[in-house]
N, C-alpha and C positions, 0 to 999 in steps of 0.2 A: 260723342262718347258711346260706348257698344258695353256691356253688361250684361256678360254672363252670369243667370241663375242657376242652378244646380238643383236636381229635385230629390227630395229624400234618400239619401246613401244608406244602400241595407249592408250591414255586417260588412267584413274581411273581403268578398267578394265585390261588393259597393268599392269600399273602398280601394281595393287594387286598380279596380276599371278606373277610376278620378287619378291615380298616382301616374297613371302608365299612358292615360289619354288626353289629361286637360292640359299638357303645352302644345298638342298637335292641334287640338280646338282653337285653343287662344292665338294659336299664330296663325291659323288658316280663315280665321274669322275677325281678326285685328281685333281681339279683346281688348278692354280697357282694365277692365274692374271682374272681379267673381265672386260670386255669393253661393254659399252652400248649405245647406240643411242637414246639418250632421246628428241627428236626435236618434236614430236608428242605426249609428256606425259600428257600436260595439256588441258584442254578441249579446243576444239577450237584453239591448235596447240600449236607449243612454250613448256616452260617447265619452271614450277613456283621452287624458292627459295624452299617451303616445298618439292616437291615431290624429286628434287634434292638431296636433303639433305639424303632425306628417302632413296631413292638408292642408296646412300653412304654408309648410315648407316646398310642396308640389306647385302654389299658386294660388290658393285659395284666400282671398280677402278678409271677405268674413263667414263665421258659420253660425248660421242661426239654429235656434231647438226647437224644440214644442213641450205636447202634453210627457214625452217620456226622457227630457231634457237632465231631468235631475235622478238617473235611476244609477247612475254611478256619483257617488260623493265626490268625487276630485274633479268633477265638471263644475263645481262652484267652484272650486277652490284658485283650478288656473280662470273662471272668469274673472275673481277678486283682485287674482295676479295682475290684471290690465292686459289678459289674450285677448285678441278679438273676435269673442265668443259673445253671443245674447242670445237672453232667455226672454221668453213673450215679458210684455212689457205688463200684460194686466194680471202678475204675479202679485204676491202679497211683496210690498215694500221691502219686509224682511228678509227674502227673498238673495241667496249671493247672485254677485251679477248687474245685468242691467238690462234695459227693457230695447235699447237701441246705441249705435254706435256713429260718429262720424271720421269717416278716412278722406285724409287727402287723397286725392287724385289727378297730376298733372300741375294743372292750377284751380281746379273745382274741390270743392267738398260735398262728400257723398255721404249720404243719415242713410242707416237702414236701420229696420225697426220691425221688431218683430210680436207679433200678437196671434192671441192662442182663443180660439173662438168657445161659445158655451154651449150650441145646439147638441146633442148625443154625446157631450165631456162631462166630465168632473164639473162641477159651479165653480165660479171663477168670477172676478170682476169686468164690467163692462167689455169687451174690447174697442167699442166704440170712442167710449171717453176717454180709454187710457191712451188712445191713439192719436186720438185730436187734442189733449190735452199736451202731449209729446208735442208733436206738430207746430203746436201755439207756443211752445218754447223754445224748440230750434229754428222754426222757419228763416230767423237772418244769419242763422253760422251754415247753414247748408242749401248748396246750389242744386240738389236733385236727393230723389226721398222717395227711396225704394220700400215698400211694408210685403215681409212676406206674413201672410195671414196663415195661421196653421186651424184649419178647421176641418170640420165634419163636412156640415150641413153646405152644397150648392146655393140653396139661396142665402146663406150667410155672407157665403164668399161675396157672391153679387152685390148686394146690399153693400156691403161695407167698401168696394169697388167704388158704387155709386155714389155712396155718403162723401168719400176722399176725391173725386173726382175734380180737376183743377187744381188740388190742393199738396200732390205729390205724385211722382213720376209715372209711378207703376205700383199693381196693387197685384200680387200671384197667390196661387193658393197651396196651400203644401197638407199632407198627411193623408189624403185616401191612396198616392202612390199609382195613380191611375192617371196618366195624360190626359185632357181634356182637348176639343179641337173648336173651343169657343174665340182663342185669340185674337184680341180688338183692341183700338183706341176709342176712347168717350169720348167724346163732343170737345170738354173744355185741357184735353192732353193726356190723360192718364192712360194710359196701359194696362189690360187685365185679362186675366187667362184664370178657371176655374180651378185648375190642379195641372202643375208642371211634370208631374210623372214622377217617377223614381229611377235610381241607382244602383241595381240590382240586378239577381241571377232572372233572366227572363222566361224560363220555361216555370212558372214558380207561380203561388196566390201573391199576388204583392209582396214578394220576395222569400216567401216561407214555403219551403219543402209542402208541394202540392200534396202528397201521400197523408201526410198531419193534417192539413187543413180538411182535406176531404172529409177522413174518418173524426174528426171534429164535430163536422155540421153531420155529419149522417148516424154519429153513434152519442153526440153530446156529454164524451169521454172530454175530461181535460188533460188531453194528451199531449204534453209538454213541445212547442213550437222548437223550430229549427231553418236556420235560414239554408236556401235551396242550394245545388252546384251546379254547377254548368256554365255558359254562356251568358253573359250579360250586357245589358242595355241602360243606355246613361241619357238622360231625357232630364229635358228643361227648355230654359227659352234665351232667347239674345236681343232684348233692349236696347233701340237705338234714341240717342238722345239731340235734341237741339241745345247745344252748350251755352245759344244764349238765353233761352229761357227755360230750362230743368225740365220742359215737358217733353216727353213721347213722340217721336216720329213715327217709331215701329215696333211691331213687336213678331219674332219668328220662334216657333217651337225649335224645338232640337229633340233628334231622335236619334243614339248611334248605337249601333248594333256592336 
């Protein structure tokens, strides 16, 4: 099984690159499965009903959020619908949505599961417990158990790598938007890379009009963000699986220009 992740898609630009490149990915790389990070797809964060829908409809499996998941209200509204859309799992219960999904696949079933880490965020519950807690409830409806981990902090990511290791497929990190080139398998099968990159205009701060960002940090004006134009770069990884046992053969970044 081969499983494509997708790393954070910024705005309109994000998304045209995924619309226009992920069947020439998927069939040049015998994709199985796709997973995406759609938290950042709509302008000004968040991710609308249409665009959703359109990376469904392009290929996408499932799309996971994060911390800016909820900044459009009708992102609950089609989760509640039963899209296959999830929001980090260590949300408040109340929360629309759900914290993880599983999709048939072939003849396997696929958990993905998404958690929103607490180092430099908003406070939030565990993501530890709410992931193992997950985990310990799906573990016999699902053959492989993907967690994209949405966090800050590096040694979070690690950690919580570590802590799941054996225990689910692959562990990737999403939300600093910056590829990392740690990509490894643990000991006991698990898969884990620190941050898969972004979806986004490349000449750009992590996807935002360099000229703002600048005069940002240098004038500490808050000078209202803008995602950048130009050229862009779709960066993630492709997860190869042993289908008899849900663990990790491989794990390859992905970087296309």
């Amino acid at each position: 099984m081969k499983i494509l992740c997708v790393g954070d898609i910024v705005g309109t630009p994000g998304c045209e690159t995924v619309y226009s490149q992920l069947k020439y990915i998927t069939s040049e790389n015998d994709i199985n499965f796709v997973i995406a990070n759609g938290e950042n797809a709509a302008t000004g964060n968040g991710i609308t009903a249409e665009k959703a829908e359109k990376l469904y409809e392009c290929g996408v499996d499932v799309i996971t959020l994060g911390n800016h998941g909820f900044t459009k209200a009708e992102a609950g509204q089609l989760m509640d619908s039963g899209f296959p859309m999830i929001r980090p799992i260590n949300y408040p219960s109340s929360a629309p949505g759900k914290g993880y999904i599983i999709k048939k696949c072939g003849n396997k079933n696929i958990a993905v599961i998404s958690a929103l880490g607490r180092v430099f965020l908003n406070p939030i519950d565990s993501p530890f417990d709410a992931v193992m807690n997950c985990i310990n409830e799906i573990k016999d409806l699902a053959d492989i158990i993907i967690v994209d981990f949405h966090a800050e902090a590096t040694s979070e990511k690690a950690a919580m790598a570590w802590f799941l290791d054996g225990k689910v497929t692959a562990v990737y990190g999403t939300h600093t938007h910056v590829q990392t080139a740690d990509e490894r398998l643990l000991p006991h099968g698990t898969a884990f890379i620190t941050d898969i990159g972004m979806t986004g205009p490349y000449n750009s701060v992590i996807g935002i009009d360099k000229d703002i960002s600048i005069s940002r940090f240098v004038t500490l004006m808050n000078k209202r963000y803008k995602v950048a134009d130009g050229n862009c770069i779709l960066c993630g990884i492709i997860i190869e699986t042993d289908d008899s046992t849900g663990k990790a053969v491989s794990i390859k970044r992905l970087k296309i220009f």
